[in-house]
N, C-alpha and C positions, 0 to 999 in steps of 0.2 A: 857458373853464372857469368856471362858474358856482359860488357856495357851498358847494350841495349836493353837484354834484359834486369838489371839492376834499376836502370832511369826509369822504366815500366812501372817494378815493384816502388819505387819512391813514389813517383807520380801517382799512381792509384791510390798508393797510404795515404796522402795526402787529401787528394780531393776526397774519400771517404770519411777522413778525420773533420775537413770542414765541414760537409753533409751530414756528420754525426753531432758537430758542437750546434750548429745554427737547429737540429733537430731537439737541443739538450738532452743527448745519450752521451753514455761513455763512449767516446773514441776508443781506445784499445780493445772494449768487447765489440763494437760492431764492426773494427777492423780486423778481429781476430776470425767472427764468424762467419765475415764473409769471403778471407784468405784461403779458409780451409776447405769451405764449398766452392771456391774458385778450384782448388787445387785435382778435384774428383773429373774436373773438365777434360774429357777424350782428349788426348795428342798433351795434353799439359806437362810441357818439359819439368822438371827438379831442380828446384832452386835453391842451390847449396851452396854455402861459405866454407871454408877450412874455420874449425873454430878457433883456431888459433889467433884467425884473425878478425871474428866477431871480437875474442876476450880482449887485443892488442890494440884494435881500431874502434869499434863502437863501442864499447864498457867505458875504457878512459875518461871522454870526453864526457859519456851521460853522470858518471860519478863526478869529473871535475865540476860540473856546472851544478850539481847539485852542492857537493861542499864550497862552492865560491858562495854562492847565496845565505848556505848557512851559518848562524852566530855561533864561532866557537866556546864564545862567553857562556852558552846556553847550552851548549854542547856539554861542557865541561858541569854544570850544574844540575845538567839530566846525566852523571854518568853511570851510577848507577843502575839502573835502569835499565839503558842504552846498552851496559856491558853485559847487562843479564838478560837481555834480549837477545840481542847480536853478537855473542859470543857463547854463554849457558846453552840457551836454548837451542842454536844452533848443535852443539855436541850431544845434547841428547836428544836428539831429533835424530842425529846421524844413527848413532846406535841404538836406538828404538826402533825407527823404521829398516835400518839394516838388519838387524833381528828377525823382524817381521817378514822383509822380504826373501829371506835365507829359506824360511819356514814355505812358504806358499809359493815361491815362484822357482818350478823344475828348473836344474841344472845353475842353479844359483847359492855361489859356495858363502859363509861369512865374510870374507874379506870382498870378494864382488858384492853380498849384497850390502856391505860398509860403504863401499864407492855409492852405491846407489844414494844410501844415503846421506850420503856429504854433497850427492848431484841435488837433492828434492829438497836441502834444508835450508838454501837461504831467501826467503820472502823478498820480493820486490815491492819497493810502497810504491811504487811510480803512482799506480792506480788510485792505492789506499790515500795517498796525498793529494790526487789530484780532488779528487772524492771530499776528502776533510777541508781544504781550501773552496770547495764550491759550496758545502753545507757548513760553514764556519765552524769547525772542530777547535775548542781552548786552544791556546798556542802552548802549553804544558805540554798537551798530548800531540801536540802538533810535533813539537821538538821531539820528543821521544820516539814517534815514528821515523823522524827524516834521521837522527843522529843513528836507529837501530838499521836502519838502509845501509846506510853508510861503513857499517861495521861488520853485518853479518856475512859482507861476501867474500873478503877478506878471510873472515875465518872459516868459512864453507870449502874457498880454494886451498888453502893450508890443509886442511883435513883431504880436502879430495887427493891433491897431492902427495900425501902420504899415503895413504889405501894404496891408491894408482900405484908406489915405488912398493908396496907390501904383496899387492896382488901378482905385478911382471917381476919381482924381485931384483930390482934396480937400485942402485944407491942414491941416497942423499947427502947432500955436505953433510949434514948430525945425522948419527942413527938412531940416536934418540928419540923419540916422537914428540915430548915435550920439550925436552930444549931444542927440536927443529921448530916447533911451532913457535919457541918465542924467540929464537935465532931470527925465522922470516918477519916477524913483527916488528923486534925491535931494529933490525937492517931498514924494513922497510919505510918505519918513520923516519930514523936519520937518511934516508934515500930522498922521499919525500922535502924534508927541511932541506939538507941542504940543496937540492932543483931548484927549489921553488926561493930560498934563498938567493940562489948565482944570477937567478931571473931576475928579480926583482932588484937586485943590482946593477945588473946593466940596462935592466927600465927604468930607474931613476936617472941615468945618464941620456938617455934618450931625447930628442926633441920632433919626434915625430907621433902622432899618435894613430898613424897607421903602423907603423913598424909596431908600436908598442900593444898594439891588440894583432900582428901577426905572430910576435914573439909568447903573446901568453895562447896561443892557437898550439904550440910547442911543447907544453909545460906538462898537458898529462903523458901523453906518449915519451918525452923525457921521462918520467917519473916511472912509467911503469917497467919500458922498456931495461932500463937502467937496472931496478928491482930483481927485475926475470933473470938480469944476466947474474945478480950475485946469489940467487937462489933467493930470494926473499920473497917479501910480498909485494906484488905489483899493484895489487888494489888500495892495499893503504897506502903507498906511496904517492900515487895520485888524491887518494882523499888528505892526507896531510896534508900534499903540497897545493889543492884547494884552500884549505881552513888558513894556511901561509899567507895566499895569496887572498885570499876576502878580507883577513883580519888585516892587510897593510894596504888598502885598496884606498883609504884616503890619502895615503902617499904618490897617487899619480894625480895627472890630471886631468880637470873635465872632462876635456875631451876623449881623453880615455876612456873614463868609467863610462859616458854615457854610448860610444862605441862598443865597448865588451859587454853590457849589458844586453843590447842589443842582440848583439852576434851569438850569444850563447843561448840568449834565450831561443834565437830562430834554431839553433844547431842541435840543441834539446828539442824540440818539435819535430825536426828532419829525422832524427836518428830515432827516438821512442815511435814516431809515424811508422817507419820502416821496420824496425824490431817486430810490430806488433805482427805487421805483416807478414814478416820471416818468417816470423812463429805458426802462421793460418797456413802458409804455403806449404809447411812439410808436414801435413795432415796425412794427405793420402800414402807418402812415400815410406812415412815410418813403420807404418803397419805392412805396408805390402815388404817390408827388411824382416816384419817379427815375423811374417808369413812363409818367408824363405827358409826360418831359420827353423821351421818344425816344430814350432810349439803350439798345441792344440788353441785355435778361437776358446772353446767355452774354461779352458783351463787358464791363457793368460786374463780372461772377464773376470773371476775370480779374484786372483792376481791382484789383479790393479783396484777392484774392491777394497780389499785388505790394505794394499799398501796408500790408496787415497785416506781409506777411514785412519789411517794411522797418521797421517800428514794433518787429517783436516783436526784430530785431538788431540796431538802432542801440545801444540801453542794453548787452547785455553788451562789444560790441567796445569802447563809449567806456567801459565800466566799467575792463576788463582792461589796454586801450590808458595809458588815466589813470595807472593803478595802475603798470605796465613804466616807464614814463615817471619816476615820483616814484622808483623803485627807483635807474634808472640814474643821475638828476640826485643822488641821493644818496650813490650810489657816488661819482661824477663829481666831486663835492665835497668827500669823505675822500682822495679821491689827490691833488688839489691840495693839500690840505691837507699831506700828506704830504711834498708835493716838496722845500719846503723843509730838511725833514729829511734826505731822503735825500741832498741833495746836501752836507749838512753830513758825513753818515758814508760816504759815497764817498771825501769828498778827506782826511779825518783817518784813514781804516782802507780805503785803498786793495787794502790788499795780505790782506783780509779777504773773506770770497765775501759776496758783493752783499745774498744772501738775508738775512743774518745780522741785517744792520743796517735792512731794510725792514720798517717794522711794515704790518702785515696788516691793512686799515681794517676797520671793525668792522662789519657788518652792518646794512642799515634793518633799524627795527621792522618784524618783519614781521604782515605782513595776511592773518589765514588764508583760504587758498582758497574755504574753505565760506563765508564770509563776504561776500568778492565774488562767488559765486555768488548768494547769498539777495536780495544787491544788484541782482544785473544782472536779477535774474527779478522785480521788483516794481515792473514796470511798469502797473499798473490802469489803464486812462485812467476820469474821473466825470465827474460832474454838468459842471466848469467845460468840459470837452471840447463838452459837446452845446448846451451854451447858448450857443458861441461862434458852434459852428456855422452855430445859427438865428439870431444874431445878422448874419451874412455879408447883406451886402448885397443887394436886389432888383435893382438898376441897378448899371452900372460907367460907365467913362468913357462922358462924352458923351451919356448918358441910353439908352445899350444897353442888353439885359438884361447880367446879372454873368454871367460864361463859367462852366460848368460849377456853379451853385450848388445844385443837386438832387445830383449827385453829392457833394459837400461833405457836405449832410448825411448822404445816405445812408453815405460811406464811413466819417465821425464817427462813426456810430455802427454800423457795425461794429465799428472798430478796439476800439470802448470796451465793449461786450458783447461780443464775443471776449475781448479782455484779462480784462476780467472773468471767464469761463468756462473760461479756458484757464489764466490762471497764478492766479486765485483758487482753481482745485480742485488744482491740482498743486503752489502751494507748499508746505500742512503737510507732504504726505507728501515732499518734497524737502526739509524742516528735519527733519524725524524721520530720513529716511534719511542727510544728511549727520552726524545727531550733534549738533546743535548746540545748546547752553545755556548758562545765565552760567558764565562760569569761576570755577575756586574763587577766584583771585585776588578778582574783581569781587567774590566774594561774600564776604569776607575784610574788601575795603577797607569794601564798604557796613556790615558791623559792626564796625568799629570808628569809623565815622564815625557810627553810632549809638548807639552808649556813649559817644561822646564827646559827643557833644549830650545824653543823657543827663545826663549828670555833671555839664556845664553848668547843666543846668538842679536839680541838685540841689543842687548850689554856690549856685547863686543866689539859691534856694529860703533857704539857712541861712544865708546874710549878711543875707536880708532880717530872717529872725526875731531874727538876735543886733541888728542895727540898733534894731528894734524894739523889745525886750526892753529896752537901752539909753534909749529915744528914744520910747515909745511914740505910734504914732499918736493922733489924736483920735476918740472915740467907740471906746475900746478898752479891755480891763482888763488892765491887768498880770501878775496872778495869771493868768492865762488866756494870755497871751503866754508866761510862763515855763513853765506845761504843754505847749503845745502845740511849744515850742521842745526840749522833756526828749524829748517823743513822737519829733518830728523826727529828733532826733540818733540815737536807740534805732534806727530806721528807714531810716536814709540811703541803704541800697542800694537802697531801691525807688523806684519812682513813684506810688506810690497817694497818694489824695486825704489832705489830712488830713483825720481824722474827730474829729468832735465830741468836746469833753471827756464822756467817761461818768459819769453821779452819779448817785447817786442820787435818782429824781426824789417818792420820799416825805418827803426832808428839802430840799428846794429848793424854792424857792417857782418859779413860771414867769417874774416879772421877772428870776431869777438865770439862767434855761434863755435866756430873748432875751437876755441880755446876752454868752452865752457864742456864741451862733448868728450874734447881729451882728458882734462881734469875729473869730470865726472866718472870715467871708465879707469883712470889710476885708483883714485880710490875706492870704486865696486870690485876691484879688482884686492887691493889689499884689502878690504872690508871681511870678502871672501873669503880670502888667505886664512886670516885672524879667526874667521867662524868657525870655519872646517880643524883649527889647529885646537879652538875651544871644546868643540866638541870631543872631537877623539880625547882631548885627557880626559873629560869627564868620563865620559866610556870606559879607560882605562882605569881612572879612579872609582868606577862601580857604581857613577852617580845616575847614567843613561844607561838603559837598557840598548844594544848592539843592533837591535833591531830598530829601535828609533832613531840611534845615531845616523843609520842607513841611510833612513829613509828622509832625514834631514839632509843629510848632503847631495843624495839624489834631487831634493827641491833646489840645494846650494848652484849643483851644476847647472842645473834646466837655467836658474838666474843670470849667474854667468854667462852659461854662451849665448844667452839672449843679447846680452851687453857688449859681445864680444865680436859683433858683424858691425864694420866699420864703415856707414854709405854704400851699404849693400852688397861689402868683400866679408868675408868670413876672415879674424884675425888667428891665425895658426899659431903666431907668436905668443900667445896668451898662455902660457907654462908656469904658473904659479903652482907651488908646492906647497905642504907642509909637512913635518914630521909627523907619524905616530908612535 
């Protein structure tokens, strides 16, 4: 794929993706289905990547930007979950469906059809999230999605990578399979920490906040790059050194955050536009590979039958299965629990009927049904699915060709334009039909955890001014401090900006007008400081939810650089920090 054609496929994803949102469609299905009828077009060249550099160049960045966004606080509190999503289910998904495919698809030995399934098992939410953020899916399930994203590809590629060094019989640093699997994990998180570490080091030194959004432009491809060299995981590396980088993200400043914000969100739009794309493109081409390779039409249809139905039910039974499972270990647990007791009011109130004295364990939380359903069906397979694929080996052992690796692809991408077509058009209207939206609780706690960050920050707001008013800073007037501290108080319940002392400006000279405009922007300035420094400990002290902390500083910056253009210059100099 040449330049031109590259700027093509972008440009097209694009304008289709607008054409699809202004129409309210999924973008990725209508980009997908009409890449792949593009692609049947007479003369239509093949538009191919080395996947090396789909996984190295466009993975990085969509996973970075996704774990920037997310609360590792919430991370860490769905982990459960999240691990037995994106890691469980991924494994037996691999040898289920490799199983299956061994069985049904000619010339496909076990360990090819392993690969296969380490290629078909890791789910992409791109869809499944964009989908749950347009029909307001709970943020429980919300989290749970985006953290299981984040995990399963990770372990998909450790798995595929083994098969791969099993099938060409190639070495590994461990020959182990499980201490390589957790070899590449645990490398790849400390790979992850420390990048995203060294970064954030020398972006707190920084006084520019262009350099400081070119330098985290760096930070997945560091991470993964880095990873790959010491045999580890490149995927987690960059999702660590995301979760690194969001969770110290009130340590830069405004002008940062509201630049990377920005930047990634457009780069996440370019790169998923284009993905979907790649994906519609190599329609025609992979079937005319499996056609090369002499495997009968009605026999690979079969095929892929089999190995789709095996994809589309491995997730709901290991969903349902998971779920029976934590119920009964937790019944299992309140009756032991219990024992003790009972045999205390057996042998003191013998002659009392049994019932009397046995307390009743209390029920798990329970997990509404609609909710493991919306789970077990948001299986997408993406982009990491197809690049695995074409990643599969040419040769296997001994310099053979690799057993079945046109099937491989071809069946990759079925399962992953299927999933796509089948549960991306039948989700919304299966979350509309089940009912489901944030509960009033959720939506209860998130306001009061928003008045409370509020409050915080209007607290901190009037300690700074009485400090001041006290203490005044330098290059400030006190007359000026004690008005703007009178206004404050009159005001407390809100959040608005403070505004300028009003005077009139026929009996003021203009040295009185700067003196009142500088003064007022030192202290929204340290005002700021103080908010942002209140918030993060609360967050860290488990008072704010990570998500509202966010989304108050987000409001904190917009306030800021408001106040931060000086007679109509933008002030660059405005570098206030705080710890978190």
């Amino acid at each position: 794929m040449d330049g031109i054609q590259l700027l093509l496929v972008v440009v097209g994803a694009i304008a289709v993706t607008a054409v699809a949102q202004r129409g309210g469609r999924q973008p990725a299905l209508v980009v997908v289905l009409l890449a792949a009828a593009a692609s049947f077009i007479p003369g239509m060249p093949r538009f191919e990547l080395p996947p090396e550099l789909i996984l190295s160049v466009v993975a990085p960045p969509l996973l970075y930007s996704a774990a920037l966004d997310f609360s590792f606080v919430s991370f860490a509190r769905g982990l459960r979950p999240i691990l037995t999503l994106g890691v469980g289910m991924v494994i037996i998904s691999t040898l289920a469906t490799g199983v299956v495919a061994s069985w049904v698809v000619p010339g496909l030995t076990l360990v090819s059809g392993l690969v296969l399934g380490a290629v078909v098992a890791p789910p992409d939410a791109v869809t499944a999230l964009a989908i749950g953020r347009q029909l307001g899916l709970p943020w429980r399930l919300m989290t749970i999605l985006t953290g299981e994203s984040l995990v399963n590809d990770a372990a998909a590629l450790t798995i595929f990578s083994l098969t791969v060094a099993a099938a060409t019989g190639t070495h590994t640093v461990v020959s182990n399979p499980v201490l390589l699997f957790g070899y590449a994990a645990t490398v790849g998180i400390l790979v992850g920490l420390l990048v995203a570490a060294l970064v954030h080091f020398i972006r707190m030194r920084l006084r520019d906040s262009g350099l400081e959004t070119a330098l985290s432009l760096l930070v997945p491809f560091a991470a993964y790059l880095a990873a790959q060299e010491l045999s580890a995981s490149g995927v987690l590396a960059v999702v660590v050194a995301g979760f690194w980088m969001g969770h110290h993200d009130a340590d830069a400043s405004f002008a940062t955050r509201l630049q990377s914000r920005q930047f990634w969100a457009t780069a996440g739009v370019l790169l998923e536009a284009f993905v979907f794309a790649y994906m519609g493109l190599q329609c025609r081409f992979v079937f005319d590979d499996l056609a090369g390779s002499g495997m009968p039409g009605g026999r690979f249809a079969l095929a892929a039958v089999a190995v789709f139905a095996t994809v589309l039910l491995i997730r709901p039974v290991w969903v349902f299965l998971t779920y029976s499972n934590q119920v009964l270990w937790s019944r299992a647990r309140r009756w032991l629990a219990a024992l003790p007791k009972l045999a205390r009011l057996s042998n003191s109130h013998s002659d009392r009927p049994r019932r009397t004295g046995i307390p009743e364990p209390d029920p798990p939380q329970a997990v509404p049904l609609g909710h493991l359903v919306v789970v077990s069906w948001t299986g997408m397979r993406g982009v990491i699915t197809l690049a695995a694929a074409a990643g599969t080996p040419v040769l296997g052992a001994g310099g053979a060709p690799f057993p079945g690796r046109a099937a491989i692809e071809a069946l990759a991408f079925v399962v992953t334009v299927g999933t796509i077509l089948l549960q991306g058009t039948t989700l919304p209207p299966l979350i509309r039909l089940l009912g489901i939206t944030v509960p009033e609780s959720e939506l209860r706690a998130r306001a009061r955890s928003v008045k409370r960050a509020r409050r915080i920050s209007r607290d901190v707001s009037h300690q700074v001014l009485v400090a001041a008013r006290t203490d005044p800073p330098p290059g400030t007037n006190p007359t000026v401090i004690a008005y703007v501290l009178k206004r404050a108080q009159a005001a407390e319940d809100t959040r608005r900006k403070l505004d300028e002392q009003e005077i009139d400006e026929e009996s003021e000279t203009g040295q009185r007008r700067l003196t009142i405009e500088e003064t007022t922007r030192v202290l929204r300035r340290q005002i700021h400081a103080e908010q942002r420094a209140a918030l993060v400990a609360a967050r860290n002290a488990g008072e704010l939810d990570d998500e509202v902390m966010r989304s108050e500083l987000e409001y904190l910056d917009y306030e800021e650089a408001a106040s931060a253009f000086d007679r109509g210059g933008y002030d660059r100099g405005s570098r206030d920090r705080t710890a978190g």
